[in-house]
VEXROVO-557734 format. One record per residue (C-alpha): y, x, z. Coordinates in steps of 0.2 Angstrom, whole numbers, plus 5000, padded with zeros to 4 digits. Layout:
<rs>
YXZ
...
</rs>
This chain:
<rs>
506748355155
505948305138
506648445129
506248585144
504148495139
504648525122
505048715125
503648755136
502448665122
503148785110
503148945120
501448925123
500748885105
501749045101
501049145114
499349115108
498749235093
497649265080
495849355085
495849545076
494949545058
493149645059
493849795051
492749945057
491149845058
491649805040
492049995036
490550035045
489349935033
490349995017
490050175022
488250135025
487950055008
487849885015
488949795004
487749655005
488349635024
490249685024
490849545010
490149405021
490749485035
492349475027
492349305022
491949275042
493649345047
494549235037
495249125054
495549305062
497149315052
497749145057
498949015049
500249165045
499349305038
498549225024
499049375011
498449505022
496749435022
496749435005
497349605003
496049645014
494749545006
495249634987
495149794993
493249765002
492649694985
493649844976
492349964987
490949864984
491249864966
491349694962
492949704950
493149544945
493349454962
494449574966
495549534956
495549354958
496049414976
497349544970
498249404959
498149264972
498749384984
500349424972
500649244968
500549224988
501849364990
503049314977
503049134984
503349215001
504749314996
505949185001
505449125017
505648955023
507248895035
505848815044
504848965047
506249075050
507048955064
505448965071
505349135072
506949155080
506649055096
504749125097
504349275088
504049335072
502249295071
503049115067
503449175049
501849195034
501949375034
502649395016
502149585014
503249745017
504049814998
502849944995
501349855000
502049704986
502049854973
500449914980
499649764974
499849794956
499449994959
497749954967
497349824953
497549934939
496450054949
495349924948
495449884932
495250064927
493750084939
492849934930
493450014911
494749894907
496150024901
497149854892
497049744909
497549904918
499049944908
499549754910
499649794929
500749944927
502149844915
501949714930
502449814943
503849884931
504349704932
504449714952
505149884953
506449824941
506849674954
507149794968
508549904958
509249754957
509049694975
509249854983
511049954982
510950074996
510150224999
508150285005
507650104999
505950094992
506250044976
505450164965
503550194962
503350374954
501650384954
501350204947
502450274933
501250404930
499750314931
500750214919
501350324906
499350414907
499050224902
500550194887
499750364881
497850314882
498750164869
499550274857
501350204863
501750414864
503650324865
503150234881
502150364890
503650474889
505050354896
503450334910
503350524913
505350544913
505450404927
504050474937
504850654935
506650584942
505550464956
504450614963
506450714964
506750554977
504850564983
505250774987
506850714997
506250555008
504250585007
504050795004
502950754992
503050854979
503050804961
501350854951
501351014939
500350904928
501450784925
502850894921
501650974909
501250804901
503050754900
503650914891
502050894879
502750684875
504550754876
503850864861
503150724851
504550624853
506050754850
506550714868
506450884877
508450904881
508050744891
506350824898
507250974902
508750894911
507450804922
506350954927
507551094931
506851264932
505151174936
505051144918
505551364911
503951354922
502851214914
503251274897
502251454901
500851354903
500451274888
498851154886
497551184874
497150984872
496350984852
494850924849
494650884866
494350754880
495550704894
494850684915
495950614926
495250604944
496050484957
495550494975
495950384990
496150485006
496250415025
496950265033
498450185030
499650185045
499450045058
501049955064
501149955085
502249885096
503749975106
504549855122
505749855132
506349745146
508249715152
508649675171
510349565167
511049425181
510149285173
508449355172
507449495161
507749505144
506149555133
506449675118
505149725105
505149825090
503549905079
503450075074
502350155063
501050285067
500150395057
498350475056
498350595045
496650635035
496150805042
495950855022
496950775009
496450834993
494850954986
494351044970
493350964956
492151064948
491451014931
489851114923
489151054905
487751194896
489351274888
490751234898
491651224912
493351174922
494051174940
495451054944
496251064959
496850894966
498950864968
499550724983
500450604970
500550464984
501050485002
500750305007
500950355025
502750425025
503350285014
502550155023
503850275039
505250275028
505050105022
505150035039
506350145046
507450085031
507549915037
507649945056
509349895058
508949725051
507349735064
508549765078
509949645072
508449495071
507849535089
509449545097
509949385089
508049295095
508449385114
510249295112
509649125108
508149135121
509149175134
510349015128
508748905127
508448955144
510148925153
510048755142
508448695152
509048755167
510748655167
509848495165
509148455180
509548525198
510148665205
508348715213
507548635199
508348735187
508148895194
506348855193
506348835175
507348995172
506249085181
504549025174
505349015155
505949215156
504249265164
503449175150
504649235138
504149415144
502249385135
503049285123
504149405114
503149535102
503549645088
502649625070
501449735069
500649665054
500249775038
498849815025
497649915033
496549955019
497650045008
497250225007
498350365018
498650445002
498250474984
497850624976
497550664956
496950774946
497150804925
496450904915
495950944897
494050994892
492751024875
491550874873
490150874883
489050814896
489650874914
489050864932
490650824943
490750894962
492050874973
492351014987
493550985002
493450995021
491851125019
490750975009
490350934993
490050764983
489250724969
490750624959
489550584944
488050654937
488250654920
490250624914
489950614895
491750694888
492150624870
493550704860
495350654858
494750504876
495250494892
493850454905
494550404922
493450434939
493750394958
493450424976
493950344991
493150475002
493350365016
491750275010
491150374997
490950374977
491050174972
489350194958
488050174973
488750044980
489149934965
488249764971
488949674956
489949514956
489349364960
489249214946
</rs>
């Protein structure tokens, strides 16, 4: 009888879950310039994550402060969320026995592939928003590191393991240093990573950085190597020539829509000895009802158009990425549904034949509530990304950004110096992060 106590005592701690983070109020008061309100609003939710998403709400809690344009927490909440995530990698026996008589909920959610390689993307963002181009570039050669790891994990197939437009960013990066040898391995990788990106994501790989790999592959006597890499794409490439002398790089990086959310798909099993409660998560996807857009840039004597490219389809891999693993998903939950179900006969045998069937029946009804999928992920990640490069005479600009019939101001006055790059950015889910820098805290 004490171990039947025992398992009713644990069922119903499991069953009892963690409240929901206040993530559209906290939306709500970035949108609205109220930075002032969203962090403490953040720092509120903290218990809403419970015990076991500790690395969500620090996710979560970089990207707010990201928004709000305080960069340096940020990225005390970027790098505790990596140390959190590479501790978590191997998960404990403990917390993985647990989760196979309860749920997973039992286990620290230890972040899904992408989203671990997203944390070194969005800090380098970060950096590069707060005009650290040598901590930015310390990210991307980090999350080199972690891709590295996965190749060497990963030997099949449609696996995320590759990071084509973090390769960009980093070889725009490697360039910006003078490495000209770096920038070009970078652009070679991100040519044959957007080739995977076109089969498992149809997202297509950027003109501009098949231009800016021909134009390294120049300078480093490597366009056999660029040409093997870009097929026809790059006969193509090679009839537009860039006019860059004497003049300043813009590189444009914009954040678009929601990141999909993870829900739950169940299933109950009539069998002999009682229901059997299946559940798995699935990802859905809401779409931004316009991705991209079109920069305009006006100086007294100048002017450019750059049309924005999708270089980040965070929504299908964040699909792919689970669909890649669902037949570990499914293996795990049959196994928990087995073991349950022996737990259960187990109680019942050890006491009376009434008795038991008591206990069976009260143990699979609460099973029923009992049994959920994880439907955890980072929310705040952007839908997609989209870029835009291009090459323009020095000069003081006015930057507009047109898309779905509306335009924003991107910056005022974008002072272009020869021969440097000047990096800008959007998340036009909230709206250009110079009006609502609050500043960091001492």
């Amino acid at each position: 009888m004490r171990q039947i106590v025992c398992l009713l005592v644990v069922i119903f701690l499991a069953a009892g879950c963690a409240g929901v983070p206040r993530r559209q109020q906290i939306d709500r008061l970035i949108a609205a310039d109220r930075c002032d309100r969203a962090v403490p609003v953040m720092e509120e939710s903290r218990d809403a994550y419970g015990a076991n998403g500790v690395l969500l709400f620090l996710l979560d809690s970089a990207m707010v402060h990201l928004q709000c344009g305080r960069y340096d927490t940020a990225q005390r909440f970027f790098h505790e969320a990596e140390r959190t995530a590479n501790r978590l990698w191997t998960e404990s026996v403990s917390q993985n026995a647990a989760s196979l008589l309860v749920n997973d909920y039992m286990r620290a959610y230890p972040g899904e592939d992408f989203e671990r390689a997203m944390i070194h993307l969005m800090s380098a963002i970060g950096y590069l928003q707060a005009g650290d181009l040598t901590a930015a570039l310390v990210e991307t050669r980090r999350l080199d590191s972690l891709l590295s790891a996965y190749n060497t994990k990963y030997v099949e197939q449609n696996v995320y393991k590759e990071d084509a437009f973090g390769r960009y960013l980093s070889g725009m990066l490697n360039e910006d240093d003078n490495a000209i040898d770096d920038a070009f391995i970078d652009y070679l990788l991100a040519a044959r990573a957007y080739g995977d990106y076109r089969r498992a994501y149809g997202t297509e790989r950027p003109a501009s950085l098949e231009q800016d790999l021909l134009r390294t592959a120049a300078a480093v006597d490597r366009m056999e190597d660029a040409q093997a890499a870009l097929g026809a794409a790059g006969e193509r490439a090679r009839l537009q020539p860039l006019d860059v002398d004497g003049k300043g790089k813009v590189v444009y990086i914009q954040f678009s829509g929601d990141a999909p959310k993870k829900v739950e798909d169940a299933i109950v099993i009539p069998t002999g000895r009682g229901p059997v409660s299946l559940a798995f998560p699935r990802m859905v996807v809401s779409p931004p009802a316009c991705g991209g857009g079109r920069l305009t840039l006006n100086a007294a004597s100048a002017a450019a158009v750059l049309e924005t490219e999708l270089v980040e389809d965070v929504n299908r891999i964040a699909v792919k990425n689970l669909d890649d693993r669902k037949g570990r998903v499914v293996a795990r939950t049959l196994l928990r549904a087995a073991l349950k179900q022996a737990a259960i006969e187990s109680a019942a045998h050890q006491t009376d034949e009434q008795t038991g069937e008591v206990i069976r029946t009260l143990l699979n009804v609460l099973n029923l509530f009992v049994e959920r999928a994880d439907v955890r992920s980072w929310r705040t990640l952007p839908g997609e990304i989209h870029l835009a490069r291009g090459w323009l005479p020095p000069g003081t600009y006015r930057v507009v950004l047109s898309r779905c019939g509306e335009q924003t101001v991107i910056d005022e006055a974008l002072r272009v110096e020869a021969d440097r790059t000047h990096y800008l950015f959007i998340d036009t889910r909230y709206g250009p992060p110079g009006r609502r820098r609050q500043g960091d805290t001492p």
